[in-house]
C-alpha positions in Angstrom: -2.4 -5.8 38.6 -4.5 -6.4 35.6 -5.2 -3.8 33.0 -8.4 -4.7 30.5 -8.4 -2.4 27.0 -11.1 -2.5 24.9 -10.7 -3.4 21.5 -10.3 -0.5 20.0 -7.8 1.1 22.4 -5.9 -2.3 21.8 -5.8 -1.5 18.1 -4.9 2.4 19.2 -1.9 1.1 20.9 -1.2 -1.3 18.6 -1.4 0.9 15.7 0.6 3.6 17.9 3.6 1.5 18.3 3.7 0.4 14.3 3.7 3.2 13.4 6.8 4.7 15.8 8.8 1.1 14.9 8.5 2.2 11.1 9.9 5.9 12.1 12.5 4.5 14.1 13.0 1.7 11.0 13.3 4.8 8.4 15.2 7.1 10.7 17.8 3.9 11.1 17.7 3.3 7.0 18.3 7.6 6.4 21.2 7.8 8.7 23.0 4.6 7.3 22.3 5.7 3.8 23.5 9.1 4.6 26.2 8.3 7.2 29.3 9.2 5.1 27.7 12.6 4.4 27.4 13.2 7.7 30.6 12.2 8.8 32.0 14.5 6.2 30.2 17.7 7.6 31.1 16.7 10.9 35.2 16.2 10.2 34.7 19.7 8.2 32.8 21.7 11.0 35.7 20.4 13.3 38.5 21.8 11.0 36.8 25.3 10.7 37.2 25.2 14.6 40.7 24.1 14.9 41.1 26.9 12.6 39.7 29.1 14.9 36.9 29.8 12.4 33.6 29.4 15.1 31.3 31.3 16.2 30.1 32.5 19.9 27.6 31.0 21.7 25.8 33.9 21.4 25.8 34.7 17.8 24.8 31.2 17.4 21.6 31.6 19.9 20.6 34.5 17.5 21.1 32.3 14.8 19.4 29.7 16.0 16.7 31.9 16.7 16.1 33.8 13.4 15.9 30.3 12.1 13.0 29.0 14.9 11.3 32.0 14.0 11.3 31.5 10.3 10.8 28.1 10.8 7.5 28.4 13.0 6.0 31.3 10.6 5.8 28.7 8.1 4.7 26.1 9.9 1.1 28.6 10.7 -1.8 28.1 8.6 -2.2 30.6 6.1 
């Protein structure tokens, strides 16, 4: 099966997949910059559990909600 685009939805697709290479490109560049950071948080937020220092699943849904929440009233128009 054949598929004809016109132009301009050739450059729309074109353009589309550019532009989400480059993300992935500077997504890729972020986390190797930042790797050893991250690594670091990770290692610390596995000692505060083997220390028994967690939290439930709840509390962390409520959490994670008062955050969304926050999060999405800035993200409205004002």
């Amino acid at each position: 099966m054949t598929i004809v685009l016109r132009p301009e939805h050739e450059r729309t697709i074109a353009e589309a997949i550019q532009s989400g290479l480059e993300a992935l490109r500077s997504e890729d560049e972020w986390l190797a910059q930042n790797k050893e950071a991250i690594n670091r948080k990770i290692e610390h937020g596995i000692a505060q559990l083997d220390r028994g220092e967690g939290i439930s699943g709840a509390d962390l849904r409520a959490r994670l909600g008062k955050r969304k929440a926050a999060w999405l009233a800035e993200q409205k128009p004002r």
